[in-house]
KOLGUMAR-152139 format. One record per residue (C-alpha): residue in one letter; x, y, z. Coordinates in steps of 0.001 Angstrom, whole numbers, plus 500000, padded with zeros to 6 digits. Layout:
<rs>
R	tiba	u	v	w
R	a	X	Y	Z;
...
</rs>
This chain:
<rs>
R	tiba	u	v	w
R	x	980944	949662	395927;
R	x	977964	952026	395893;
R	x	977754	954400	392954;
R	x	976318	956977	395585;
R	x	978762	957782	398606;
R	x	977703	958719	402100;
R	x	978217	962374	401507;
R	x	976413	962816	398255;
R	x	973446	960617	400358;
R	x	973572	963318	402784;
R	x	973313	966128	400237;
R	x	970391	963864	398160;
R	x	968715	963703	401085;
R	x	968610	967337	401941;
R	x	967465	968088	398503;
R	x	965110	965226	398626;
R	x	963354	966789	402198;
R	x	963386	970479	401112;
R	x	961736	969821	397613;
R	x	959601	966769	397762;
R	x	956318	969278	399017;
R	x	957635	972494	397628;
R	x	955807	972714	394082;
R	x	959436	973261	392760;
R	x	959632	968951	391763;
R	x	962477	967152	393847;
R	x	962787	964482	391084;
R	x	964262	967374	388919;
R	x	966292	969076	391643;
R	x	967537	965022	392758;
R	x	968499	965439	388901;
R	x	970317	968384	388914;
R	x	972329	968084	392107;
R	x	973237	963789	390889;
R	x	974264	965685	387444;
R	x	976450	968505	389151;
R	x	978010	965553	391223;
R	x	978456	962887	388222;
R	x	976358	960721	389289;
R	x	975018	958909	385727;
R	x	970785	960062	386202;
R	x	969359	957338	384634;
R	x	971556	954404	386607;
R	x	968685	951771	388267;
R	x	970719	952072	391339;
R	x	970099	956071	391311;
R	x	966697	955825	389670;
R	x	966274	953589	392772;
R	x	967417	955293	395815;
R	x	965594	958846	394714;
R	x	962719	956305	394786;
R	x	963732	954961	398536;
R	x	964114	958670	399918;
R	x	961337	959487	399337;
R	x	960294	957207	402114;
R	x	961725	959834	404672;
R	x	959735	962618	403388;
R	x	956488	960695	403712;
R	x	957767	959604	406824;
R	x	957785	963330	407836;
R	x	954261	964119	406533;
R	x	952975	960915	408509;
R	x	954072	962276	411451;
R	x	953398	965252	411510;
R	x	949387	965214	409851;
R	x	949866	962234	412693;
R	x	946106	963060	414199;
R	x	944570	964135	410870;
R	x	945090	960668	409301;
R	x	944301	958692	412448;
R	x	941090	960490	412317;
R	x	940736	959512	408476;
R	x	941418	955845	409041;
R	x	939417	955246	412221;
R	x	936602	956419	410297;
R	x	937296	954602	407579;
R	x	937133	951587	410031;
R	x	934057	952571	411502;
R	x	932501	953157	408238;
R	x	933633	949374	407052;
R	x	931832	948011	410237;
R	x	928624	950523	410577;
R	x	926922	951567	407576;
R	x	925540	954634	409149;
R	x	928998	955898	409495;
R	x	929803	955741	405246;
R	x	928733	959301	405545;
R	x	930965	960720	407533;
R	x	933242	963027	405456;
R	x	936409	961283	406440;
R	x	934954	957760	405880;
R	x	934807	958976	402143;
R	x	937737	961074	401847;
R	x	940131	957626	402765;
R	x	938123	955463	399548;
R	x	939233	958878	397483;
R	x	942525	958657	398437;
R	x	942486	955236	397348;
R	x	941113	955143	394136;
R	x	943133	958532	393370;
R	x	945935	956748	393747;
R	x	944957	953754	391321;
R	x	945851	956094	387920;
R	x	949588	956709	388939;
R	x	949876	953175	389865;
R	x	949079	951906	386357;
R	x	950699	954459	384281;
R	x	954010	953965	386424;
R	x	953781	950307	385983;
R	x	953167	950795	382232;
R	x	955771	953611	381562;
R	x	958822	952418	383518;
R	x	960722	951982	380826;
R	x	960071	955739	379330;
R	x	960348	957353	382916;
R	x	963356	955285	384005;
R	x	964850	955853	380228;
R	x	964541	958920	377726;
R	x	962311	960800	380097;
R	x	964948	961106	382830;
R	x	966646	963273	380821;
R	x	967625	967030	382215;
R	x	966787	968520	378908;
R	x	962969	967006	379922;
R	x	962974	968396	383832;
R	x	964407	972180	382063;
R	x	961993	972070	380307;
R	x	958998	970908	382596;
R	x	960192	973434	385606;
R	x	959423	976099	382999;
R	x	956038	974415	381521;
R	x	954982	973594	384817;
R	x	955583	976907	386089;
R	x	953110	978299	383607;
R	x	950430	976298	384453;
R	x	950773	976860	388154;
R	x	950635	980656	387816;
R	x	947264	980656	385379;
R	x	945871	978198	388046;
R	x	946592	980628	390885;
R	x	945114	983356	389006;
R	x	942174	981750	388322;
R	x	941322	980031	390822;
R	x	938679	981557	393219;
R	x	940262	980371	396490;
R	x	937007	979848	398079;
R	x	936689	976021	398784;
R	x	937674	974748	402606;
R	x	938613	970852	403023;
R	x	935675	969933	403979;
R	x	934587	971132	400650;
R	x	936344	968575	398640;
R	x	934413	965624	396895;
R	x	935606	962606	394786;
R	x	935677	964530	391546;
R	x	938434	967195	393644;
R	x	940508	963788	394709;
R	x	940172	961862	391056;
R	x	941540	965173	389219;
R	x	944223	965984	391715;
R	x	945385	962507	392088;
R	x	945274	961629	388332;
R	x	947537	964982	388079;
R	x	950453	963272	389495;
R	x	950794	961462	386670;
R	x	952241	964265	384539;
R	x	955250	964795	387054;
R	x	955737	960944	386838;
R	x	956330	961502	383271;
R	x	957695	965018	383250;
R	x	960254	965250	386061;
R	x	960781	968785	386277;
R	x	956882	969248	386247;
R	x	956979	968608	390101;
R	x	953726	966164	391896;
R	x	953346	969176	394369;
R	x	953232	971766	391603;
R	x	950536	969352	389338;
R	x	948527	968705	392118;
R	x	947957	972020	393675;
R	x	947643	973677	390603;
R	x	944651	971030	390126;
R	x	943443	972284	393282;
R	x	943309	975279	392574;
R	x	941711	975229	389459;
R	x	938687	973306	391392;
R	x	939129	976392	393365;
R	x	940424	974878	396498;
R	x	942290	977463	398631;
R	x	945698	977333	399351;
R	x	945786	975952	402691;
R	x	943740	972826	401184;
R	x	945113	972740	397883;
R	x	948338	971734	399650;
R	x	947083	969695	402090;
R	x	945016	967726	399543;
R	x	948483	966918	398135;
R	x	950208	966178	401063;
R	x	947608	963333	401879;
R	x	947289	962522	397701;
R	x	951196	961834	397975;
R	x	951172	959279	400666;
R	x	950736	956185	399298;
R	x	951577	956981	395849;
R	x	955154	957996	397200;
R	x	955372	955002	399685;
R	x	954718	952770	397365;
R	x	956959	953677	394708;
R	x	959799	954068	397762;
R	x	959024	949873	398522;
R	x	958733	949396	394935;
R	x	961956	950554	394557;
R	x	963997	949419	397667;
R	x	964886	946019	396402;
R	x	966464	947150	392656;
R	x	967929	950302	394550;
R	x	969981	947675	397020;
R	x	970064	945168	394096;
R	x	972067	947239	391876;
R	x	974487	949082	393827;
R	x	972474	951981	395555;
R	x	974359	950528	399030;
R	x	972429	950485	402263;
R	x	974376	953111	404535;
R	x	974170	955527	401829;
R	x	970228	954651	401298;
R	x	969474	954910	405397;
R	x	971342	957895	405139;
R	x	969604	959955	402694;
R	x	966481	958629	404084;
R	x	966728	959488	407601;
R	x	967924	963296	406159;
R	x	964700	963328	403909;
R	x	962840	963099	406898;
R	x	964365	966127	409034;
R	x	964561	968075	406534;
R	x	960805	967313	405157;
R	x	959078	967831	408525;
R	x	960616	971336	408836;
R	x	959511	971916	404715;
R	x	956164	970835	405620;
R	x	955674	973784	408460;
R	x	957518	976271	406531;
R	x	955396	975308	403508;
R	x	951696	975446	405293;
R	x	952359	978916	407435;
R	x	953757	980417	403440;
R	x	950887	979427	401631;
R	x	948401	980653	404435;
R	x	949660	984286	403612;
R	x	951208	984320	400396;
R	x	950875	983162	396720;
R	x	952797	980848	394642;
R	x	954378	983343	392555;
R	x	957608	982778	394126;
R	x	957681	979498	393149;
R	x	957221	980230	389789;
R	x	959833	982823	389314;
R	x	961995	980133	391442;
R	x	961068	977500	388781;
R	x	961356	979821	385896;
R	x	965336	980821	386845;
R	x	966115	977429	387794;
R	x	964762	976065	384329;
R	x	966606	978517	382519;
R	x	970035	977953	384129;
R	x	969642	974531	383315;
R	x	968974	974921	379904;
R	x	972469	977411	379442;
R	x	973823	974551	381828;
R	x	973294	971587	379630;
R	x	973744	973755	376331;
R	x	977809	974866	376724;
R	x	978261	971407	377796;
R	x	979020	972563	381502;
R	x	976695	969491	383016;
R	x	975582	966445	380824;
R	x	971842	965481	380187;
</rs>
C-alpha cells in the first residue's frame, strides 16, 4: 500500500504547483502540509515523490517559456555547428545554464544523506522561512533594479545557480527565494531576477524529479498517487507562473517576506506545544 493516498497526492500536488516558483520554498510547505497529514517527512518514499512532483511544475514552466527556450536551444545548436554564432547571447546563456547547474548536482549527490536525514527536519524549514526571509528583503532593498536579461553574464548565472544549493540544504530557505535574492543583489530587476530562476530551475529540478522516480516507486510512493500529484503540480504551476511574473512586474517582494515570516513563526509555536511533530 502507498504511504501517500490519492487525496493527500492531490493536496501535495496543489501545494507543490502554487509554491515551487513563489520564493516562499515548496520543499518546506510539502513539509508542513505531509506533517499536518502524518505523513512521516523524512520516509524515502515521501522524500521521493516531493522529488517526482516536481516534474509537473517544470513541466508547467516548459510550456509555458515554450518559445523562449526553443530560441535558447536552437542557438545553442547553431552555435555548436557555426562558430560565428558562439556570440549570440542565447548561444551563451544555454552553456550558463549548464555549468550553473553542475554545483547543485555535486553537493546533492554528496549531501543526500544530511538532506534526506537531519536536515529534513521542520525545526530546520521554521527556521530557514524566517532566515531566508531576511536575506530576501536586504537583497530587495539593495538591489538597484537596473539590469534587463539581456544584461546577464556567466558570473549572474554561476552565483544564482550555485545559490540553490542553500535551499537544497535548508528546506525552508526556498530555491526561488535564494536565487532571486542572488539576482537581485547583482542588481537584476525583478522581472529577470525571476525569470533567471525559472530557467536556473529546469534541469536542476528535472533531474532531481528522474533521480528520484525509481526509489519514490521503489519504496512505496505508489504510482496513481505519484501521476496524480504530478499532473496537479502542473495546473496549478502554470497558473503560479503568470500570477507570479504580472506581481513582480508591479510590486516588491515584501509580501513574501511577511508571508514567510508568519508562516515560520506558526511553525515554530506548532512544533513547540507538540501540536505537529518535527
Amino acid at each position: 500500500m502507498s504511504v501517500i493516498s490519492v487525496g493527500q497526492a492531490v493536496i501535495l500536488g496543489a501545494v507543490e504547483g502554487v509554491t515551487e516558483f513563489l520564493p516562499v520554498s515548496s520543499t518546506g510547505h510539502l513539509k508542513i502540509a505531509e506533517g499536518l497529514m502524518n505523513i512521516p517527512v523524512d520516509d524515502d518514499a515521501v522524500v521521493g515523490f516531493s522529488a517526482v512532483i516536481q516534474v509537473g511544475a517544470i513541466a508547467a514552466v516548459l510550456v509555458y517559456f515554450f518559445k523562449d527556450i526553443v530560441r535558447i536551444v536552437s542557438a545553442w545548436g547553431r552555435g555548436l555547428r557555426n562558430k560565428e554564432e558562439r556570440y549570440h547571447h542565447d548561444y551563451k546563456f544555454a552553456w550558463w545554464v549548464i555549468y550553473a547547474t553542475i554545483p547543485i548536482v555535486v553537493v546533492g549527490l554528496a549531501a543526500k544523506p544530511l538532506i534526506q536525514g537531519p536536515l529534513a527536519s521542520l525545526w530546520v524549514v521554521a527556521g530557514s522561512l524566517i532566515v531566508g526571509s531576511g536575506v530576501m528583503w536586504a537583497a530587495d532593498q539593495m538591489g538597484r533594479h537596473k539590469r534587463g536579461e539581456d544584461d546577464t553574464s556567466f558570473k549572474d548565472a554561476m552565483l544564482v545557480g550555485s545559490s540553490q544549493i542553500l535551499a537544497l540544504l535548508f528546506p525552508g530557505f526556498s530555491r526561488s527565494g535564494a536565487t532571486m535574492s542572488t539576482a537581485l543583489m547583482l542588481d537584476l530587476d525583478r522581472v529577470a531576477a525571476t525569470r533567471l530562476s525559472f530557467f536556473l530551475g529546469i534541469p536542476a529540478l528535472t533531474g532531481a524529479g528522474i533521480y528520484e522516480l525509481k526509489d519514490a516507486l521503489g519504496t512505496g510512493a505508489g504510482a496513481a498517487p505519484l501521476a496524480v500529484g504530478t499532473a496537479v503540480s502542473f495546473v496549478v504551476a502554470y497558473a503560479s507562473i503568470a500570477w507570479l511574473l504580472k506581481f513582480v512586474a508591479k510590486h516588491s517582494f515584501n509580501a513574501f517576506v511577511v508571508y514567510r515570516i508568519v508562516v515560520g513563526m506558526l511553525l515554530f509555536g506548532l512544533l513547540a506545544t507538540g501540536a505537529l511533530s518535527s
